[in-house]
N, C-alpha and C positions, 0 to 999 in steps of 0.2 A: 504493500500500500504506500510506503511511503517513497521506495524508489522509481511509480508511478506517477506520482504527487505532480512533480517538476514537468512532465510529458503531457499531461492533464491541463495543469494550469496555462501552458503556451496554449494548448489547441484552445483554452478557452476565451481566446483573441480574438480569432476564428469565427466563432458563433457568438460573439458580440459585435464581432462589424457586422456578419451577416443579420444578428437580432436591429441592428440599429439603424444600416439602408433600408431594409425592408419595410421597420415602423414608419421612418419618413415618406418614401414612396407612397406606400398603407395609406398612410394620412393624407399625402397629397390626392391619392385615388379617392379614397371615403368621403375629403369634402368634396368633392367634383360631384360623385355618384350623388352625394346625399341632396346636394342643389340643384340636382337633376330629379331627385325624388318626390321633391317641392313644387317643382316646374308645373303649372297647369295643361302643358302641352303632353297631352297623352302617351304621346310615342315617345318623348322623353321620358316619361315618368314611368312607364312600360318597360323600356330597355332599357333603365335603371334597374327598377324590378327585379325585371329578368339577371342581369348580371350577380345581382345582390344572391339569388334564390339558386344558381349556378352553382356559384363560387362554394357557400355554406350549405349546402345540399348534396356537395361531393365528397371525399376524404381530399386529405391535403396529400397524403401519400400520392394517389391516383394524381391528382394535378401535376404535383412533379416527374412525373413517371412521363404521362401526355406532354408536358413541354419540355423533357430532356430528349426523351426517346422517340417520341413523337412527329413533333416538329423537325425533326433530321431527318425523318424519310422522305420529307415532302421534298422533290429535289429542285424546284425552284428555288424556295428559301438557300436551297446552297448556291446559290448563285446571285443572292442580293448582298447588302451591305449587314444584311440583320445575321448572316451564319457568322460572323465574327463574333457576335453577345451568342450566340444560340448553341454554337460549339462547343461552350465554356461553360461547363458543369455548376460554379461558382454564380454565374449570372442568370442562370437557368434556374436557379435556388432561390433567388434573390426575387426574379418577376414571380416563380410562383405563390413564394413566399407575402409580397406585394401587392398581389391580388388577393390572394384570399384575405389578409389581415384587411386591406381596402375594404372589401365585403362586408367584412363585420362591423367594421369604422363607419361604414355608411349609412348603419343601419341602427350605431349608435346615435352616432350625430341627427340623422332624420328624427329618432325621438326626442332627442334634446331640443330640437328646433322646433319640433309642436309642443311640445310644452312651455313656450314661452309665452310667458300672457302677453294677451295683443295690446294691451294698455300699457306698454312699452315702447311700441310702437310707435300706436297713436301720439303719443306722448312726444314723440323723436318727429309724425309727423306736424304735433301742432306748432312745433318751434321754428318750422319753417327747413329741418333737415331733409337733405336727397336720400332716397332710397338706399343708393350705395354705401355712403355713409351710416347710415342708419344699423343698414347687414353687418358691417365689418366693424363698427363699432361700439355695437349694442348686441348685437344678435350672436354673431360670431363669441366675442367674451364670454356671455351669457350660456350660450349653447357649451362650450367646453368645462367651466365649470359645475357645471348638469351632469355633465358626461364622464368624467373623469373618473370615479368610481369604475363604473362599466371596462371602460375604457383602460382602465389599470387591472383589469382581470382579463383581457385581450392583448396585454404585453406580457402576462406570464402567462399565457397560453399558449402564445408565441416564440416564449424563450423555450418553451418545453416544445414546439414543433420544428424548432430549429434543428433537435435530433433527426429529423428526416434526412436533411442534407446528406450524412452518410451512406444512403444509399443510392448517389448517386458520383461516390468515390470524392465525397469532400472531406478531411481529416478535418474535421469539428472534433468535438468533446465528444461526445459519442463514437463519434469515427477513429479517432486515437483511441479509445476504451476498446475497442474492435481487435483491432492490430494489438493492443499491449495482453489481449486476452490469448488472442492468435498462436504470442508466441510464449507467453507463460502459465496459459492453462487455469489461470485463477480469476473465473469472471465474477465470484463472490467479492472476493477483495475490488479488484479492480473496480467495479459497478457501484460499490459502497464509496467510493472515492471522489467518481463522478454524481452520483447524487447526489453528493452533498456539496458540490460545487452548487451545482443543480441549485439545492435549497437555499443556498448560501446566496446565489442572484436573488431569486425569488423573495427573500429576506429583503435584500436591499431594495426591492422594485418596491414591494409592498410597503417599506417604512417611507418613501421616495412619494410616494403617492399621496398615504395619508399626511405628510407634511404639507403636501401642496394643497390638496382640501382645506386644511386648515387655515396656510396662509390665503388663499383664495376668499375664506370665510372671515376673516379680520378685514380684509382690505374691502 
């Protein structure tokens, strides 16, 4: 266990950039979708939907399996500019990764944002505020601190789905727990090592969260 220790904690570099492109992506997809969800225009708000109902209605496993393995047969794609990202096992992990967390985020945030009383609103529009303004800075603040709860058990769901990545030959934390089991035969130990890596994020995310609730609730 402890001459794993060291081998562990690097690869847990690994599944932190990959936990932490992905939450940004995630989030950039989730508000788009979720403003799409909003949208009065049907076919928007449909093929939001739709995406949203996709995404979290399939395993994340299968996703990355369909955009690793998948998308490579198609043999156009090998001949655009996108087999460059799509070759690469790492960024293959990352979109799938991306979308689904997006998915969930958008369907956070859509409930954040009907829950905001419209006398918030009204309120931004009797003062003579634009629309835009109004969103980004009432509604948008608003809606995240709603959300954040939610939203903070969708990055430890996340850091826990980031185990997937190994099977598609990425040495994450999982992935190096693989290989050190491979060749020393002790996946007891070894596994007890990593989960507690494991918990030890999840510790941190969760105290990370409730901090920010709180200052959120002072301010």
């Amino acid at each position: 266990m402890i001459d794993s220790l060291p081998k562990l904690l690097s690869a847990t570099l690994t599944t932190l950039k990959l936990l932490s492109l992905s939450l940004v992506f995630g989030l950039i997809i989730g508000l788009i979708f979720a403003i799409m969800r909003l949208s009065k225009n049907k076919f928007v708000s449909n093929f939001s939907y739709g995406f949203s109902y996709v995404f979290r209605g399939t395993p994340l496993l299968v996703q990355i399996f369909i955009i690793y393995f998948g998308l490579g047969q198609i043999e156009y794609l090998r001949t655009t500019f996108l087999w460059v990202i799509l070759k690469e096992p790492y960024w293959c992990a990352i979109i799938a990764f991306s979308l689904n967390t997006g998915a969930y985020t958008s369907e956070i945030l859509r409930s954040a944002f009907q829950t905001i009383k419209p006398g918030y609103i009204e309120a931004g529009k009797s003062l003579g505020i634009s629309s835009k303004i109004i969103f980004y800075k009432i509604q948008v603040p608003i809606a995240i601190r709603q959300s954040l709860p939610a939203y903070g058990n969708e990055i430890i769901l996340m850091l826990k789905g980031t185990s997937l990545a190994s099977t598609v030959t990425l040495m994450d934390l999982t992935g190096v727990a693989k290989y050190i089991i491979s060749t020393t035969f002790k996946p007891v130990e070894v596994f007890i090592v990593a989960g507690g890596i494991y918990l030890f994020l999840t510790f941190l995310i969760h105290n990370f969260i409730k901090f920010s609730e709180k200052k959120m609730r002072t301010n």
